[in-house]
N, C-alpha and C positions, 0 to 999 in steps of 0.2 A: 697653204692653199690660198690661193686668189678668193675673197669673200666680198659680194657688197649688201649693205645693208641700205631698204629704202627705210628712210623715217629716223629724227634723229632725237625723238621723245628721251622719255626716263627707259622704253624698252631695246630700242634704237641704238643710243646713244653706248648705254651700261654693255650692251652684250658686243657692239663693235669691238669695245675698247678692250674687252676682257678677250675679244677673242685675237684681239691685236696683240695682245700682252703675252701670252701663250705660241705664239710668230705667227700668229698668222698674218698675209698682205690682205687690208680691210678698210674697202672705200666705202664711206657714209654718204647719203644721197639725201640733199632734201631741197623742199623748193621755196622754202625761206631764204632768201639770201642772206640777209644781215645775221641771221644765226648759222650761215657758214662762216661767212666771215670772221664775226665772234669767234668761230669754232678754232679758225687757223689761227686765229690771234691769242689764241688760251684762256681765252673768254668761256666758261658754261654756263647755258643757260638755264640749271636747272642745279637743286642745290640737296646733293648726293654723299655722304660720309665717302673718302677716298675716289671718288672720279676725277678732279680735280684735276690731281698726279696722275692717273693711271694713262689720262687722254691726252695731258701734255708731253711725258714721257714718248708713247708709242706715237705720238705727231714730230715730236722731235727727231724719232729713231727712223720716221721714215714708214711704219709701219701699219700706220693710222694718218689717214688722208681724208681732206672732203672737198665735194663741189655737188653744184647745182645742176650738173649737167646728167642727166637720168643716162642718157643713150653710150656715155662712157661708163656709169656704173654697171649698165649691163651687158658692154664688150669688156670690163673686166670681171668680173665676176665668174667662176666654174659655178658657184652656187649663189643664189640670188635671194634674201631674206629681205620679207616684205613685215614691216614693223612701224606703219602707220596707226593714226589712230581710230579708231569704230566706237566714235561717239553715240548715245543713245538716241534714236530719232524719236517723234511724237507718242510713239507708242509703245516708247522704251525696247524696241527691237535695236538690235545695232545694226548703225549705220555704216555698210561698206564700201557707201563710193568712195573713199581713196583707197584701200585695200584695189577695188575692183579698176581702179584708175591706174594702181600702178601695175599693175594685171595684164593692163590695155598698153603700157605706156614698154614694157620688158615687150610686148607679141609689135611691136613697134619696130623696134629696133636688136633684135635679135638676128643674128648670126649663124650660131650652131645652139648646140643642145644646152637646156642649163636645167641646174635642178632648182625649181623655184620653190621658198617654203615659207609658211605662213609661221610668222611670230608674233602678228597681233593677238589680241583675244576675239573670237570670231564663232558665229553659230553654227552649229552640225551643216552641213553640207556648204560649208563656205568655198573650200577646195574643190569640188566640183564647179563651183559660181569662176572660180580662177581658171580651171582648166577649160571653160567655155569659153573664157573671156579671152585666153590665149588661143583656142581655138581659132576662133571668130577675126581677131587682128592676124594671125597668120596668113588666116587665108583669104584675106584681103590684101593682100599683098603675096599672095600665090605662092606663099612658103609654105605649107601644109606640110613638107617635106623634111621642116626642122621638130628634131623630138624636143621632150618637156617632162619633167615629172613634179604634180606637186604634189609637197610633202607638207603635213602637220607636226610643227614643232612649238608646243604651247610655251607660253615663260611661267615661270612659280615666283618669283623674285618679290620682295618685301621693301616698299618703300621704305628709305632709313637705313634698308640695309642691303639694297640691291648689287652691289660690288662683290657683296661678299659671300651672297648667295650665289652669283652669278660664276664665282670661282669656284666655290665648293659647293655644287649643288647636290639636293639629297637624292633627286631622280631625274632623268631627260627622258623627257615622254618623245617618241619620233613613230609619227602617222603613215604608216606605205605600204603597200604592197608591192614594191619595187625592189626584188636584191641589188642592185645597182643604187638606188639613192639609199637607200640602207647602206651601205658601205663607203658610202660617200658623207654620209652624218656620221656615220661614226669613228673617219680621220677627221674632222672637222672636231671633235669630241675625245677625241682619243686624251688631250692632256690633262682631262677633268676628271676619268676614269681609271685612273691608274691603280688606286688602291683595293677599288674591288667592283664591279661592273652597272653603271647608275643606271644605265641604258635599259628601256623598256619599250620592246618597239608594238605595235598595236595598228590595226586598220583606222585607216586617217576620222573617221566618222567620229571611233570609239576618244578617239585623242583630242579631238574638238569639242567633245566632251566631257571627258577629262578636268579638263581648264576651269570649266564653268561648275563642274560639280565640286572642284577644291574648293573654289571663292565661297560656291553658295552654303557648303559645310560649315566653313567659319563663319563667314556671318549670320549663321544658325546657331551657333553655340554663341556668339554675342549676344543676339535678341535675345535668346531662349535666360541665359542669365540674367539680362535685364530685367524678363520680366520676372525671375526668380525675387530680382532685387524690390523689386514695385510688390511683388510680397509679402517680402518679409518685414518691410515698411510697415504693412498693415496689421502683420499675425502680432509685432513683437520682438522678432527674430534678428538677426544679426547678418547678413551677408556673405561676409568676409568668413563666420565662422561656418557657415553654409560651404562656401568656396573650399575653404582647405579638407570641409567632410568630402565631399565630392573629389576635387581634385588629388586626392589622394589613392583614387582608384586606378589603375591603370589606363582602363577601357575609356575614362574620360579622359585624365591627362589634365596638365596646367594649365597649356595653353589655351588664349581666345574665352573663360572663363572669368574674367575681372567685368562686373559692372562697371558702367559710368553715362555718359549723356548721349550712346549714340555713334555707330562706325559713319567714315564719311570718305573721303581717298575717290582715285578715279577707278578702283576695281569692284569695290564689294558690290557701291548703287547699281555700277552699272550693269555689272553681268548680273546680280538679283533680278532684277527689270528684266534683262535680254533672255535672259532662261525663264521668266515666267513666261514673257513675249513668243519664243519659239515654243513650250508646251502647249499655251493654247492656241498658237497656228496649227500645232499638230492634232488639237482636238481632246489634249486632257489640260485637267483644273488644276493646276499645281501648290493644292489648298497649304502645304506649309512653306512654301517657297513667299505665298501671298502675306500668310501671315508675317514670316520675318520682316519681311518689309513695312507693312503696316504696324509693326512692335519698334521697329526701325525709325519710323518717321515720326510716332508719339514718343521716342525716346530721348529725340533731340529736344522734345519742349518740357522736358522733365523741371531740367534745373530754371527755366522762367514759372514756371508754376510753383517751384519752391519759394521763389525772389517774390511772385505775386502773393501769396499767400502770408508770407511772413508781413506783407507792407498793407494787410489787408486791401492789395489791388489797385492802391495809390501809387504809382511811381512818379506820376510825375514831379519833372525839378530835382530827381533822384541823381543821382552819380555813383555810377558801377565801376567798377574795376576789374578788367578781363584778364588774367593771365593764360594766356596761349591762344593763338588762332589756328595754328598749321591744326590739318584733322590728324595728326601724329605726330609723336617727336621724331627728330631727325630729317625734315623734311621743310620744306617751304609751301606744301599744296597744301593750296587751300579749299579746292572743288569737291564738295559737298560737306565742310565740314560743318560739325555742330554749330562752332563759333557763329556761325552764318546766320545762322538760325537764332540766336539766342539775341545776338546784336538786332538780329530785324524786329522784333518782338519787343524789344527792351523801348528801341529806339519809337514802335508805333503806339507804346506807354507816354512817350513824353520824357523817359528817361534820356540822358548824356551816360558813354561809354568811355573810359581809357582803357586802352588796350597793349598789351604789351605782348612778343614775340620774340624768343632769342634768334630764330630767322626770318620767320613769316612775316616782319614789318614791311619791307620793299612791297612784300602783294599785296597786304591790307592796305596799303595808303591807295593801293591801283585801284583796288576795290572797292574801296569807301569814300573815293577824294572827293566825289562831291555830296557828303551825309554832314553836315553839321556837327552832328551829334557823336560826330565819332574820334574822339584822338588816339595819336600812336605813340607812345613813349618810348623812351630810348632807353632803359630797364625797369627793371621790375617794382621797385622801391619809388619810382617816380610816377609811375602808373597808378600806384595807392593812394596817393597824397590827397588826402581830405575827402576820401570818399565814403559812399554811406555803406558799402560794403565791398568783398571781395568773392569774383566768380571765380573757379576754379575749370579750364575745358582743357587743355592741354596737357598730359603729365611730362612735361619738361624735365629734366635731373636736375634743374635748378629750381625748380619750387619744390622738391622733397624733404628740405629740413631750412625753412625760412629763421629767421631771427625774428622768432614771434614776437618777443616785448618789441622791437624796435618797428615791425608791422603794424603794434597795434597802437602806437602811437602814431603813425600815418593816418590810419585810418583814422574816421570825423566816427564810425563808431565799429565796434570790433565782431565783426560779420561776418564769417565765408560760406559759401554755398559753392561744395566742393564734388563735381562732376567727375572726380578718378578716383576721390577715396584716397586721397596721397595721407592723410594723417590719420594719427590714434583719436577715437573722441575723446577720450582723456586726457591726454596732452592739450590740446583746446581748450576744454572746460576748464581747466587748470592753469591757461595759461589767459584765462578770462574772456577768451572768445565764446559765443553763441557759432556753431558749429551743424552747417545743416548738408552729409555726406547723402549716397546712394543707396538705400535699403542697410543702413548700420543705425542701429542703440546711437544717438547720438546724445 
């Protein structure tokens, strides 16, 4: 099937390629140029486990294409995915003018009938805001007479690991009252669903929200643990052995259950915000929606309050050593993470940061080039070197079994303040570090 995709993000970009990879013919649309460009040239802009190959492959095969030119996306395209991005505005509602732009930009240049569908993440009645908007450019141009259906198609996809969610996904939520775009998503889908049927179709309202009730779930079972962890600090208690009592129940499950300093990524803040944002446009208090958030945002200043507390609140002249910026491994984003937080903080101590990233260094240098205080090492062992202690905010798979003696000879003295819990405190104590974890016996 002829697909175009506007927007050529981490949503954009991932679900083109995948749906190129499976035959489909899938023109990407954005109005960056120099990241088309890039694009044609096997350039990506964005640093995803397997995208890499999957984008180069189906560009090479002909089957994955890009340009700037929107009005050819939408004379190719049978179906039309809009996959911009709905950044948070001032009052943490999301922002849809490019959603609603590209809206405006398809009721432009359209021809015959297309099925347009929303892949951003978008609030309840966003698809009605689209089918006005298509309204409205139709019939300004006295087309009124071409049809249109839009349809809500949410993503679930996991930075880190969006390829490959994206191939084996566990559900496709598809919003319509339309048997005709229903049947049209579901050849579009048909090679994802083969072994047993993911498909859950749903009035588009319910599917729009949907979206925003997964993200807000999890990062409800984060805060909610964090503040377990900020507990058991206090009682005495352990965490970790908290974590495996709990997690061992079904009805809770492993996941999204591990303390540490704080979720950060471009989904959890924003749709937390956006769905409290639409609750009380609608006239209710979405009181634990509020609180995750506000458990969320003391949770990122955890580990500088540990840092400040252990130096009795002297840092200045101090030298930190950050291992991780990305707000997750496998990933290079850095927008909203902890790191952020902790660096600014440190930094308006008077303290000097090294920082190290096995990917995240190219953004941190964008983002900090002009902080003084801030350096980017080129590994990990280099980052250490003579500092008064070690932060831990990334769980990278290369800081889970360090060569402690040879760390703690780097370090000027042998210190971590450890925001994932990567170690045993006994191994620590034992290996002569001062050891200060999240809610664990340390």
């Amino acid at each position: 099937m002829r697909i175009t995709v506007f927007g050529t993000g981490y949503v954009g970009l991932v679900q083109g390629a995948v749906l190129a990879e499976v035959g489909h013919d899938v023109l990407c649309v954005d109005v960056d140029a120099a990241k088309i460009e890039g694009l044609k040239a096997g350039r990506i802009p964005i640093y995803e486990p397997g995208l890499e190959d999957v984008v180069k492959k189906n560009h090479a095969e002909g089957r994955l294409t890009f340009t700037t030119d929107a009005a050819e996306g939408v004379a190719h395209g049978r179906i039309l995915f809009i996959a911009v991005g709905t950044p948070p505005d001032e009052d943490g509602s999301a922002d849809l003018s490019y959603v609603l732009g590209v809206a405006g930009t398809i009721a432009g240049a359209m021809e015959e009938p297309k099925v347009v569908v929303t892949k951003s993440t978008v609030p309840v009645g966003t698809a009605d805001k689209v089918a006005a908007r298509l309204m409205e450019g139709l019939g300004a141009r006295q087309r009124a007479d071409l049809s249109f259906e839009v349809v809500s198609n949410p993503e679930f996809l996991k930075e880190g690991a969006a390829v490959a969610d994206c191939m084996r996904p566990d559900r496709i939520v598809i919003g319509t009252g339309s048997a005709e775009a229903e049947e049209m998503l579901r050849e579009v889908y048909a090679p994802f669903n083969r072994n047993h049927d993911r498909i859950i179709v749903m009035d588009v309202r319910s599917a729009e929200l949907t979206k925003y009730a997964a993200n807000c779930m999890l990062a409800t079972k984060i805060s909610f643990m964090n503040e377990i962890a900020g507990l058991a600090e206090r009682l005495g208690a352990d965490v970790e052995m908290v974590r495996q009592g709990i997690g061992s129940d079904p009805r809770i499950g492993w996941h999204f259950i591990y303390p540490g300093a704080g979720y950060g990524g471009s989904c959890f803040p924003k749709d937390v915000k956006a769905l409290i944002a639409t609750a009380r446009a609608s006239g209710f208090e979405p009181a634990v929606l509020a609180a995750v958030e506000d458990r969320n945002d003391a949770q990122k200043r955890v580990l500088f309050d540990k840092i400040a507390a252990h130096y009795g609140g002297d840092l200045k002249g101090k030298v930190f050593a950050l291992w991780g910026l990305a707000f997750k491994p496998n990933t290079d984003d850095m927008r909203e993470a902890s790191s952020r937080v902790l660096i600014a903080d440190l930094l308006a101590e008077g303290a000097t940061v090294r920082c190290y990233d096995p990917v995240a260094g190219g953004e941190a240098r964008r983002l900090f080039e002009r902080y003084q205080g801030v350096h980017i090492a080129d590994s990990a062992m280099s980052a250490v070197e003579g500092c008064d202690a070690l932060a831990i905010v990334t769980e990278w798979r290369e800081f889970r079994s360090p060569d402690f003696p040879a760390l703690r000879a780097k370090l000027a003295a042998p210190v971590i303040f450890d925001g994932r819990n990567l170690y045993d405190p006994a191994v620590t104590k034992a290996q002569g570090f001062e050891y200060f974890p999240i809610g664990r016996r340390a």
